[in-house]
N, C-alpha and C positions, 0 to 999 in steps of 0.2 A: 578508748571508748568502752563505755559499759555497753556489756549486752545481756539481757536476762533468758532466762530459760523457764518456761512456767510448762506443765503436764496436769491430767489428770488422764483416770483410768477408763472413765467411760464416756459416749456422748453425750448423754443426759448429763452430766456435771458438769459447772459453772466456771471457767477459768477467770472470769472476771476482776475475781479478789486477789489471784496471784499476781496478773498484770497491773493493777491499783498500786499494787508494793512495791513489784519492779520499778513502775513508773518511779512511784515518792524517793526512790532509792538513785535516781539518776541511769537508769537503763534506757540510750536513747534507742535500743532495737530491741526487739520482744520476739523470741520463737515460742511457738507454743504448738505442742501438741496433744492430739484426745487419743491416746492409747493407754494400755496396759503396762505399767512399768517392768511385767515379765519379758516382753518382748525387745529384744536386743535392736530390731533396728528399728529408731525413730526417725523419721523425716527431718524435723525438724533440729532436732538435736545436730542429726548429720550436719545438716547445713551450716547451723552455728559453727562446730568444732572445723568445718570446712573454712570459714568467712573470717575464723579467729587470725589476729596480727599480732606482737609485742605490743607487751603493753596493755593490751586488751582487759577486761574483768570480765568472768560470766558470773552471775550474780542466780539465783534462786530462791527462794521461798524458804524452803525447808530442804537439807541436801534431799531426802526419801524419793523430791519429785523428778531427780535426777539420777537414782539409781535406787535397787534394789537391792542387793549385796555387797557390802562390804568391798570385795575382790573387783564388782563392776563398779562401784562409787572410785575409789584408788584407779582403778585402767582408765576413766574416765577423767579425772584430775592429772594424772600422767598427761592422756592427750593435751590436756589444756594447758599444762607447766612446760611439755617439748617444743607446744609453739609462743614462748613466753608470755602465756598470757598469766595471768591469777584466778583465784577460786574465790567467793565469799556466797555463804549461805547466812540470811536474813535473820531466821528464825534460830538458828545456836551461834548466833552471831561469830561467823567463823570467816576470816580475813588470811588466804596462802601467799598474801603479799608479803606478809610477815613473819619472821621466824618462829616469834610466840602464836600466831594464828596456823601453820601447817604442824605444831605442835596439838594445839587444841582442836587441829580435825581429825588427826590420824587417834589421840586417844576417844572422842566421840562416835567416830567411825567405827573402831573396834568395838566399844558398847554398845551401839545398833546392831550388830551382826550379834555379840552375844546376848541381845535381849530379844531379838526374832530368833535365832536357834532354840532359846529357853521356852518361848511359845511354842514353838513345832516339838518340842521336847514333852513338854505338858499336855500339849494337844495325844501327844500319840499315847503316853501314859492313860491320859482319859478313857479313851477309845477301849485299849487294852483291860483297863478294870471294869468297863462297862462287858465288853466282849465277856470276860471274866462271869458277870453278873448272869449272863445270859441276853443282852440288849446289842444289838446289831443297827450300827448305825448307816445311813444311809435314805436315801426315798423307799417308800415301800413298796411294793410292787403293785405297778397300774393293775392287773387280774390278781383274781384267788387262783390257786390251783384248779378248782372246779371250772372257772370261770376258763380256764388255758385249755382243758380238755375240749368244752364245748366247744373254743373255738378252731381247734383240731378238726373234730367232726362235723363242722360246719363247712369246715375250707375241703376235708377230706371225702365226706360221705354225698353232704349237698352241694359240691363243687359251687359252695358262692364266691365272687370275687372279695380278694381281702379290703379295698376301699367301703365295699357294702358291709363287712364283718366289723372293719373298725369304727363304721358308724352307730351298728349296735350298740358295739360295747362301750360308745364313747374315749375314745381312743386314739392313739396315732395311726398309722400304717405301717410305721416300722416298729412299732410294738407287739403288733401280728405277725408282722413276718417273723421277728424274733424267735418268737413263739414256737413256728412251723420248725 
């Protein structure tokens, strides 16, 4: 039996077009979940690797919608190889039915993991030469300084409630509190 596995990361996002592929692909069962691919336990996912028999294929999109790292794509293909099933990802057209197919995933696999380290890599060099520069990245801060003082002596001197302060300043409440 094919069974496909389709994710995205957020609610708002469409899974409709993963399941379209699955289908065209011969996947007579669809798991599908709306989470964060950082999050280790999927519903869905579980259930598949649960429901999996011999023989079985879990099928994909693209492997990414099925792991995030390297180390979690491989534990994750383990699961699905100890209970004989197979792996194929649509998108790097990748078949573990096949000797040459668990050949051309484990060398793709390993070039996803070193082309997101290379980003996080790049990422953080940025940050550092900008730091360098004098530029501090991040949100800026919802008050001025001035703005943090007054609300100080507002919450201290005028004992107003912080609800009423953070409406002044337009604001959260735990923005104020922070503050205090």
């Amino acid at each position: 039996m094919i069974l496909g596995y389709a994710r995205v990361s957020t609610k708002d996002q469409n899974i409709d077009g993963q399941q379209d592929a699955l289908t065209s692909v011969g996947a007579e069962r669809i798991f599908a979940d709306k989470i964060t691919g950082t999050v280790r336990s999927r519903p869905e996912l579980n259930r598949l690797l649960e429901q999996l028999r011999p023989e079985d294929v879990v099928v994909v999109t693209k492997y990414d919608r099925l792991a995030r790292s390297l180390k979690e794509l491989l534990e994750i293909v383990d699961m699905i190889q100890a209970r004989g099933a197979g792996f194929r990802s649509i998108g790097e057209d990748i078949d573990t039915t096949t000797p040459a197919g668990r050949l051309v995933f484990h060398v793709f696999a390993s070039i996803a993991q070193f082309e997101r380290e290379r980003i996080v890599e790049r990422t953080k060099e940025g940050l550092e030469a900008a730091r360098k520069r004098g530029r501090i990245g991040g949100r800026p801060p919802a008050l001025s300084p001035a703005q943090k003082v007054e609300v100080r002596r507002m919450r201290d001197e005028e004992m107003r409630p912080i609800p009423e302060i953070a409406l002044l300043f337009k604001v959260s409440e735990k923005t104020i509190r922070r503050i205090a």
